[in-house]
Biopython code that builds the backbone (N, CA, C, O; Angstrom):
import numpy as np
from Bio.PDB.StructureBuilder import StructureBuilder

atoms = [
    (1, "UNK", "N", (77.676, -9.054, -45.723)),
    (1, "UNK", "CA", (76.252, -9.029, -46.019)),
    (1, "UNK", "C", (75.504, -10.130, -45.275)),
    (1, "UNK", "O", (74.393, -9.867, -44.815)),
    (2, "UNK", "N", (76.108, -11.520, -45.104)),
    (2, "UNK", "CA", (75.590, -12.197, -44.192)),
    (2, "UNK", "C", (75.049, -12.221, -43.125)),
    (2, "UNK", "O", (74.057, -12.809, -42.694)),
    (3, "UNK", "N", (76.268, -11.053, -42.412)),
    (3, "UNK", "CA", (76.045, -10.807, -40.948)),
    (3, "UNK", "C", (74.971, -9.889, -40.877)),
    (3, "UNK", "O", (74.020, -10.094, -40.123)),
    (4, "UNK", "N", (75.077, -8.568, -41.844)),
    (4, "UNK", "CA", (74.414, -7.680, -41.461)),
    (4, "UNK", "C", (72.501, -8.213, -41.880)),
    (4, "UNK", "O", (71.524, -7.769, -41.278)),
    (5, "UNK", "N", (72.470, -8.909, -42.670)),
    (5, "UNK", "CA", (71.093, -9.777, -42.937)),
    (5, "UNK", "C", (70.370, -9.970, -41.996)),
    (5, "UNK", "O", (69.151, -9.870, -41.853)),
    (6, "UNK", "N", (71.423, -10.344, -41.141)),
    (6, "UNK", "CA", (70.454, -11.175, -39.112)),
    (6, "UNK", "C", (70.823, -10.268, -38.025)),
    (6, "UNK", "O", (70.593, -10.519, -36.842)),
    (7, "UNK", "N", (71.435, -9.142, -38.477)),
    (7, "UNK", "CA", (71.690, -8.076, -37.117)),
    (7, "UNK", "C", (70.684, -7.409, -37.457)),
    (7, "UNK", "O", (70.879, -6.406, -36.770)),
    (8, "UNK", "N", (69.827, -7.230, -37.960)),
    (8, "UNK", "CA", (67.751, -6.236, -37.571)),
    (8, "UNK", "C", (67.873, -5.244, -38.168)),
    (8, "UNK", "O", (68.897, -4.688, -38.567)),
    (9, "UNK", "N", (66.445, -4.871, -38.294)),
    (9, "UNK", "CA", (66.563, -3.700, -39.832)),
    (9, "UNK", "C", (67.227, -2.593, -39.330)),
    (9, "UNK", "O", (67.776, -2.504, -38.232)),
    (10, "UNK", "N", (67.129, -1.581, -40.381)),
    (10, "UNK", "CA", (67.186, -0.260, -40.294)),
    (10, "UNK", "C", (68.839, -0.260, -40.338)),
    (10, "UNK", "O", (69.149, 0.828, -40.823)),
    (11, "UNK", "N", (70.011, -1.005, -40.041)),
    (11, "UNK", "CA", (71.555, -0.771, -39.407)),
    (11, "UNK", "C", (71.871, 0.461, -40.481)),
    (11, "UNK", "O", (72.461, 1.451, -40.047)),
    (12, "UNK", "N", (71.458, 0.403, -41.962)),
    (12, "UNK", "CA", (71.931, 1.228, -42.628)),
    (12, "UNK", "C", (71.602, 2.605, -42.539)),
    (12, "UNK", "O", (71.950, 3.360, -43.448)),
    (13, "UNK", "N", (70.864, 3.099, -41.385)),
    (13, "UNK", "CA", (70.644, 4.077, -40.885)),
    (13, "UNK", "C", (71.784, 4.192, -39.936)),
    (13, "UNK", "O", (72.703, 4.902, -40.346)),
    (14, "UNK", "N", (71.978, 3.499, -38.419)),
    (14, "UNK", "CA", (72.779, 3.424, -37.685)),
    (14, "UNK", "C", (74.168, 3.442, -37.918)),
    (14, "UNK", "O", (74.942, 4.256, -37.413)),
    (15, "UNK", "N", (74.549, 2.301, -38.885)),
    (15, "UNK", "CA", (75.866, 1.912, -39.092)),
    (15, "UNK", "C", (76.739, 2.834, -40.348)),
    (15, "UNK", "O", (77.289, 2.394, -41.357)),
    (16, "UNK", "N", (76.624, 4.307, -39.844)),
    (16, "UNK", "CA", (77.287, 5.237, -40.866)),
    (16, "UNK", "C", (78.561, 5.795, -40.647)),
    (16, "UNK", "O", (79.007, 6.707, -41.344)),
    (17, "UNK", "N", (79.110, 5.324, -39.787)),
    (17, "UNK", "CA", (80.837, 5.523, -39.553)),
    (17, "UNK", "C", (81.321, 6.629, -38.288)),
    (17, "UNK", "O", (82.406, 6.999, -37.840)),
    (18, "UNK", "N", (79.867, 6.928, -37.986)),
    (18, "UNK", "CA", (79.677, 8.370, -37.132)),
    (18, "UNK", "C", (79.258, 8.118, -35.638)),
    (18, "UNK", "O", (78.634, 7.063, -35.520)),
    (19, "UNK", "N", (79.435, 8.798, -34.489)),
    (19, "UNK", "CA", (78.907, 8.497, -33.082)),
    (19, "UNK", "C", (79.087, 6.719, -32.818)),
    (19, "UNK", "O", (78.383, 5.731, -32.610)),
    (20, "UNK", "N", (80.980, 7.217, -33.040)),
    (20, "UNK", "CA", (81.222, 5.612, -32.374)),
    (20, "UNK", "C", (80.770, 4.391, -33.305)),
    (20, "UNK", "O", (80.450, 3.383, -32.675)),
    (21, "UNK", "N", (80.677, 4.297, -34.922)),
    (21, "UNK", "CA", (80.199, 3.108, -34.819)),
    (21, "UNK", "C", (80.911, 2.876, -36.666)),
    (21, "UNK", "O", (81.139, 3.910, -37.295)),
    (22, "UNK", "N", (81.137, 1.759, -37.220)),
    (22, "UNK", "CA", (81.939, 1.489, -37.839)),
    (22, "UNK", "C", (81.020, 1.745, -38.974)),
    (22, "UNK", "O", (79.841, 1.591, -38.656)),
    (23, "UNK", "N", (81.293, 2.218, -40.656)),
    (23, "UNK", "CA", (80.111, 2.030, -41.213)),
    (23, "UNK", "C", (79.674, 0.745, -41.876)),
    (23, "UNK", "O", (80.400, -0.244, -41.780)),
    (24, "UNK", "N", (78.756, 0.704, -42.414)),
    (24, "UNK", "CA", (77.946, -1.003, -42.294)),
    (24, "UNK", "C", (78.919, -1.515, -43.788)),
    (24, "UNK", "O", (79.140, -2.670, -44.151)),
    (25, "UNK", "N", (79.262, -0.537, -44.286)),
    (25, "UNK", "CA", (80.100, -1.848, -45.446)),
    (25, "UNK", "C", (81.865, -1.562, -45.268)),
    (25, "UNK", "O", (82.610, -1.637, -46.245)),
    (26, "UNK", "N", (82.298, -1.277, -44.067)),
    (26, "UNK", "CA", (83.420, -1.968, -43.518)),
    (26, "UNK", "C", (83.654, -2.440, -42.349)),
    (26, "UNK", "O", (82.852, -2.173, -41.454)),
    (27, "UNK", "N", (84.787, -3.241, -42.075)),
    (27, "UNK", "CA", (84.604, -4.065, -41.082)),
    (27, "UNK", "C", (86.009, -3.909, -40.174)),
    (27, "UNK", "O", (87.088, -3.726, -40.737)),
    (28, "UNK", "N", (85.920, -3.977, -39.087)),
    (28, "UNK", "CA", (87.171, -3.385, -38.532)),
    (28, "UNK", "C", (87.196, -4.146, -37.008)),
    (28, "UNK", "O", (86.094, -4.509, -36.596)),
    (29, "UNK", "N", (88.180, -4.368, -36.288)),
    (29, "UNK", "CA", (88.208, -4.691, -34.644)),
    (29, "UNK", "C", (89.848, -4.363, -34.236)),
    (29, "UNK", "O", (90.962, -4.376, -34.758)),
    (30, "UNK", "N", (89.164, -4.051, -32.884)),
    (30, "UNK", "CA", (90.240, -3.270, -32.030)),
    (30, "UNK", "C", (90.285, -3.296, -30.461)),
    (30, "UNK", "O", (89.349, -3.247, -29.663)),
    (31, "UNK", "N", (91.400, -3.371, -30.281)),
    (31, "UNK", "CA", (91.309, -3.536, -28.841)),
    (31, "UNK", "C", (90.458, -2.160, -28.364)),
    (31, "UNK", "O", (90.851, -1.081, -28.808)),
    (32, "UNK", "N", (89.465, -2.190, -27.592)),
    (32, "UNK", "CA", (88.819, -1.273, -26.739)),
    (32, "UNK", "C", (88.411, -0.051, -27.979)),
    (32, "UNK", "O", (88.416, 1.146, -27.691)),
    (33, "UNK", "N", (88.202, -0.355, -28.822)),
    (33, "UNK", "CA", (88.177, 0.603, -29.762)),
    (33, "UNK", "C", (86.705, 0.486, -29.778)),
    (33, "UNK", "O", (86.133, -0.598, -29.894)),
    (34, "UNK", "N", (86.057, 1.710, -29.649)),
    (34, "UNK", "CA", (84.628, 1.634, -29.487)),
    (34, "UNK", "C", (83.680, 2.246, -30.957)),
    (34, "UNK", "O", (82.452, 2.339, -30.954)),
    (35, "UNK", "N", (84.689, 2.659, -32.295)),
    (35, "UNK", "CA", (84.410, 2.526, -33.413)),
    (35, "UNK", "C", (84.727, 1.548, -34.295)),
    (35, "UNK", "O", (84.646, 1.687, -35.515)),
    (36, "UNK", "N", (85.082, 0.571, -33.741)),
    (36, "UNK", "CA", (85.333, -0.912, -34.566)),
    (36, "UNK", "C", (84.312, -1.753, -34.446)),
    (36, "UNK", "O", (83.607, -1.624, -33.445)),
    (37, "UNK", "N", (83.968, -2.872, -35.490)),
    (37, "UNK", "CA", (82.956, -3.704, -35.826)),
    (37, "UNK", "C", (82.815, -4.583, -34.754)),
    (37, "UNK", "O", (81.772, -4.814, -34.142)),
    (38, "UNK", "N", (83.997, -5.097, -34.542)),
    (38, "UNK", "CA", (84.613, -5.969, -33.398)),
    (38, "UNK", "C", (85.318, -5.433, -32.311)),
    (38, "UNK", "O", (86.463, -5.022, -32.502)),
    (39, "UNK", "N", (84.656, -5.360, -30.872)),
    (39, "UNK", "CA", (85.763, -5.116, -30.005)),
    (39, "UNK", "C", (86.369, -5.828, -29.292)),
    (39, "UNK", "O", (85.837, -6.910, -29.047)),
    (40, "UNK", "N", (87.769, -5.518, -28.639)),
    (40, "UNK", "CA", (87.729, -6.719, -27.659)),
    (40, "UNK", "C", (88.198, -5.929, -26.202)),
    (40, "UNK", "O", (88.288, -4.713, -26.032)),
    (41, "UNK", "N", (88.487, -7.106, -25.137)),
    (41, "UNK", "CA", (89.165, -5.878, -24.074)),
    (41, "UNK", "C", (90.098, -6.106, -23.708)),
    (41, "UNK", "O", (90.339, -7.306, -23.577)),
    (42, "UNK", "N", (91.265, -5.022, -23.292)),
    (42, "UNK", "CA", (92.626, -4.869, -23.273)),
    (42, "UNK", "C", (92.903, -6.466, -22.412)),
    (42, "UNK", "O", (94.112, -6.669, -22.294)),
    (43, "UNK", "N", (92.457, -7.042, -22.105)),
    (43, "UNK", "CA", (93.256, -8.350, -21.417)),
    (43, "UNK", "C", (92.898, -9.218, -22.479)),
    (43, "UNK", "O", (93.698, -10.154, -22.448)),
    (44, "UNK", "N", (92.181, -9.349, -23.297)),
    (44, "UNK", "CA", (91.955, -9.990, -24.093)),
    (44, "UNK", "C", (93.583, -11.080, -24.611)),
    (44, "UNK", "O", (93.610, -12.311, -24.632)),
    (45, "UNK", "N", (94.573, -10.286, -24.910)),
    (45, "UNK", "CA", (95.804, -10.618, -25.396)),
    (45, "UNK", "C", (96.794, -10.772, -24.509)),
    (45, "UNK", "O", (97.619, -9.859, -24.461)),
    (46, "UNK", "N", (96.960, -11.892, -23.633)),
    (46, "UNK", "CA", (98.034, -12.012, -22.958)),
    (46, "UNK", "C", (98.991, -13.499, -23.378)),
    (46, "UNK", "O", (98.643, -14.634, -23.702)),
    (47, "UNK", "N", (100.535, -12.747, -23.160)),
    (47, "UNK", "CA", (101.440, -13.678, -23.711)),
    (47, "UNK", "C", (100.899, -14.721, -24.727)),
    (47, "UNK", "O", (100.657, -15.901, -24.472)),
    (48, "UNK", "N", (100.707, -13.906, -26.276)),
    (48, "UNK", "CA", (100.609, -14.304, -27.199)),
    (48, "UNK", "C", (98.918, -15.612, -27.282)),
    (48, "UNK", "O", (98.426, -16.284, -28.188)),
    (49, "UNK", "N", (98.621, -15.423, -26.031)),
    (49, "UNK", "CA", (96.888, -16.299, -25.977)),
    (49, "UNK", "C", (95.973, -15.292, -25.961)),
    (49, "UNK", "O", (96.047, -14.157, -25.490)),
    (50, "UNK", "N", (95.111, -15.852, -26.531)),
    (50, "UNK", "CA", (93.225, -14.874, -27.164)),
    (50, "UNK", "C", (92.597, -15.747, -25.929)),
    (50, "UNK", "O", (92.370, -16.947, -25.775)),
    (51, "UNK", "N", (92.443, -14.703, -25.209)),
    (51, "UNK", "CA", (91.525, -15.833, -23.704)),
    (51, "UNK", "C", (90.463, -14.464, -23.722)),
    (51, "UNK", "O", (90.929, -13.387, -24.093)),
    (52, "UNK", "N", (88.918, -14.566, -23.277)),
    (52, "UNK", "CA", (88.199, -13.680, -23.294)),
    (52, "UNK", "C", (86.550, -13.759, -23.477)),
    (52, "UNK", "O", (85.713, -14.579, -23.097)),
    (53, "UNK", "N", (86.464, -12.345, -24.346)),
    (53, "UNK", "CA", (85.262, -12.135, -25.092)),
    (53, "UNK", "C", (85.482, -11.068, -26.311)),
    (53, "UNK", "O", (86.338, -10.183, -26.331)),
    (54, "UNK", "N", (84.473, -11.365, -27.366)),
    (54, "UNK", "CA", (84.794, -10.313, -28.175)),
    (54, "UNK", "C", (82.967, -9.590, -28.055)),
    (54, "UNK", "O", (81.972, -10.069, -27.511)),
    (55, "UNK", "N", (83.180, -8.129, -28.919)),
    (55, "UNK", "CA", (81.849, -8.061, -28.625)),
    (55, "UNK", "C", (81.608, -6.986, -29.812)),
    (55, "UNK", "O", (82.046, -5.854, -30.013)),
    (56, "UNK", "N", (80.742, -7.817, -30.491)),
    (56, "UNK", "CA", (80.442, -7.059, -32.097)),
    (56, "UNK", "C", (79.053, -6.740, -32.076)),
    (56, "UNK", "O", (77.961, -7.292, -31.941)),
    (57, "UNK", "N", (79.681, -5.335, -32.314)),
    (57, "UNK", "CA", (78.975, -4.264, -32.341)),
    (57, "UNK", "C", (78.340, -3.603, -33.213)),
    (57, "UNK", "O", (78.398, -2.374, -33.160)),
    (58, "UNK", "N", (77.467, -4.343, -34.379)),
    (58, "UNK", "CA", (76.943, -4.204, -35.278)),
    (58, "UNK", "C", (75.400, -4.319, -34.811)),
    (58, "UNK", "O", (74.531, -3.448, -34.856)),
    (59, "UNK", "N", (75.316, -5.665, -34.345)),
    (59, "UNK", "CA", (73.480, -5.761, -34.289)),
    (59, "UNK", "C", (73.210, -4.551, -33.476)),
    (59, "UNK", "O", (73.876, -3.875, -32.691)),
    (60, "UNK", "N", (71.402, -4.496, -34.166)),
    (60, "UNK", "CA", (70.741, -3.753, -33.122)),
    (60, "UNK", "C", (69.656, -4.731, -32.059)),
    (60, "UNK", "O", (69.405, -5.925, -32.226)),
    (61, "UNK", "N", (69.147, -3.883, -31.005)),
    (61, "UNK", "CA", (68.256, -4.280, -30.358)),
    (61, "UNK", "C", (67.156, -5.076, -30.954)),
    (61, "UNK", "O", (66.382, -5.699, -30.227)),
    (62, "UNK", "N", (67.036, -5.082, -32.449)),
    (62, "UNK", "CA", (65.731, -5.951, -32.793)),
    (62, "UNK", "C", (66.001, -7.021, -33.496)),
    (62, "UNK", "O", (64.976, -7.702, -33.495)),
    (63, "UNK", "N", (66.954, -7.615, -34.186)),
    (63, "UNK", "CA", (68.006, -8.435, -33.787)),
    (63, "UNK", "C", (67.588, -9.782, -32.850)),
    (63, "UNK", "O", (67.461, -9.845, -31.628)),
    (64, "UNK", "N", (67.421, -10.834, -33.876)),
    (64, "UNK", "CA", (67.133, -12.111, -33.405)),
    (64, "UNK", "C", (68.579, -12.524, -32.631)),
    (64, "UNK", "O", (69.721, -12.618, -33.081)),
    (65, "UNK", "N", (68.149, -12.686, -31.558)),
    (65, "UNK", "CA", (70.271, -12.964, -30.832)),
    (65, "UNK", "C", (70.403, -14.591, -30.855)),
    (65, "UNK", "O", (71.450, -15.117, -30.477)),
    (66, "UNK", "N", (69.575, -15.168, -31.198)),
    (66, "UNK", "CA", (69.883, -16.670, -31.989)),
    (66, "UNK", "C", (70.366, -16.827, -33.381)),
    (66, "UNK", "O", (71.295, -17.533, -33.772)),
    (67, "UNK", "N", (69.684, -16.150, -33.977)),
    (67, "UNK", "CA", (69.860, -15.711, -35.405)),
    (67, "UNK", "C", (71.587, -15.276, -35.557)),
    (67, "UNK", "O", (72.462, -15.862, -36.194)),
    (68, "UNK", "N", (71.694, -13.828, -34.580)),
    (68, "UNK", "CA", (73.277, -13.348, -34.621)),
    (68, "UNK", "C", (74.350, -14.385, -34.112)),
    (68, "UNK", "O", (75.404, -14.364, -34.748)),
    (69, "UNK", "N", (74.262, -15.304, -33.059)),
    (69, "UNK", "CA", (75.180, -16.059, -32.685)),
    (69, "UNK", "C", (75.182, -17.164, -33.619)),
    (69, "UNK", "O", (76.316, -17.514, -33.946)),
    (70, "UNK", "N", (74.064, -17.923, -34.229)),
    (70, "UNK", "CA", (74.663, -18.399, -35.276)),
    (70, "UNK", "C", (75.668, -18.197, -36.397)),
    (70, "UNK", "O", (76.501, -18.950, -36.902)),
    (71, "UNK", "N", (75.362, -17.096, -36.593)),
    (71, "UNK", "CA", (76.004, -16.757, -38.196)),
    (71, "UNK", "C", (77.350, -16.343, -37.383)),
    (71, "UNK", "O", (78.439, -16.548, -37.920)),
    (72, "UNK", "N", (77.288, -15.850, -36.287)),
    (72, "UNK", "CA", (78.805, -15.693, -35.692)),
    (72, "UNK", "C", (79.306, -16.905, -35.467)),
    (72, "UNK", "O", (80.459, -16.677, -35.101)),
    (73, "UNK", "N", (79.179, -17.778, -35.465)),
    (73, "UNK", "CA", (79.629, -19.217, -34.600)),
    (73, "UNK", "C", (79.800, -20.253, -36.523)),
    (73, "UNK", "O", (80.616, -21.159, -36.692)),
    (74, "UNK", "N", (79.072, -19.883, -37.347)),
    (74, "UNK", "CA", (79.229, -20.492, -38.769)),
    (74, "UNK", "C", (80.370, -19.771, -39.214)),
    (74, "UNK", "O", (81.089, -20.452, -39.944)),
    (75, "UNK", "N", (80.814, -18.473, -38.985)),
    (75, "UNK", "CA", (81.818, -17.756, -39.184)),
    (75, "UNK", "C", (83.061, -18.380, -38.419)),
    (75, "UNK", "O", (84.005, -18.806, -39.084)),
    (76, "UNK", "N", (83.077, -18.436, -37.141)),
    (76, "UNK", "CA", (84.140, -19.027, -36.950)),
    (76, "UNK", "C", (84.813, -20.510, -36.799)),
    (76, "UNK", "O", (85.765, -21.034, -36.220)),
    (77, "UNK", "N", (84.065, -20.759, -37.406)),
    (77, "UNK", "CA", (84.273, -22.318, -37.521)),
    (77, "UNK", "C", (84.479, -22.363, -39.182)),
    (77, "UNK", "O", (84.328, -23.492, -39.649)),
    (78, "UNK", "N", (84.793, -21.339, -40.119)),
    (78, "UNK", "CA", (85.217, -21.044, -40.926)),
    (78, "UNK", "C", (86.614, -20.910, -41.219)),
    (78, "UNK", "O", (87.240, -21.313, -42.199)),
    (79, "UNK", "N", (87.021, -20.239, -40.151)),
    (79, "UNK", "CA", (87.999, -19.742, -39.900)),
    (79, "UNK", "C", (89.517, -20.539, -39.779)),
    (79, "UNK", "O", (89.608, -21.119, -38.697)),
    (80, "UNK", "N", (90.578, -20.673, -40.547)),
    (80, "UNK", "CA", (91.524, -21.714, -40.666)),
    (80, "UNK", "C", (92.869, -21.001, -40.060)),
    (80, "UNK", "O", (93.443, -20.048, -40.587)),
    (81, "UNK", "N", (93.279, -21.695, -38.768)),
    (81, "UNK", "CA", (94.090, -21.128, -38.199)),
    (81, "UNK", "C", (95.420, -21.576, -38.314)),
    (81, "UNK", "O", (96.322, -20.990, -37.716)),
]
sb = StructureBuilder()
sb.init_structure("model")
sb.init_model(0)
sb.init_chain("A")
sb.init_seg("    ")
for serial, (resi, resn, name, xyz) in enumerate(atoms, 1):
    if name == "N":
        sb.init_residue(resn, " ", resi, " ")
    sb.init_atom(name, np.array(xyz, "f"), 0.0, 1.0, " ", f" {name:<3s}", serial, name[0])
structure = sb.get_structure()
């Protein structure tokens, strides 16, 4: 709910599980998987290192992209590895 707060109105129109896109109250990532929340790309994973980009695919175009990289960047700095 966090995320989807600062990814721009309407997603609950968009984000219905249908034409490629994950629905807005689950959350999913996959390599090259272009119905997951999170994607990443097949080189992403080499010999056991995360070297890359990921690219989440939730916001829309109206979507403050300061707004989204924050709450992505408070998220992973959450994150206990």
């Amino acid at each position: 709910e966090e995320h989807i707060a600062v990814y721009g109105p309407d997603n609950d129109q968009r984000l219905t599980g249908l034409h490629e896109t994950q629905s807005i109250d689950m959350f999913s990532w996959g390599v090259a998987d272009r119905g997951a929340s999170i994607r990443v790309p097949h080189g992403f994973v080499e010999n056991d290192a995360y070297k890359g980009y990921l690219e989440d695919r939730r916001p829309n175009s109206q979507g403050c992209p300061y707004k989204i990289a924050s709450r992505i960047l408070q998220t992973i700095d959450t994150v206990k590895v």
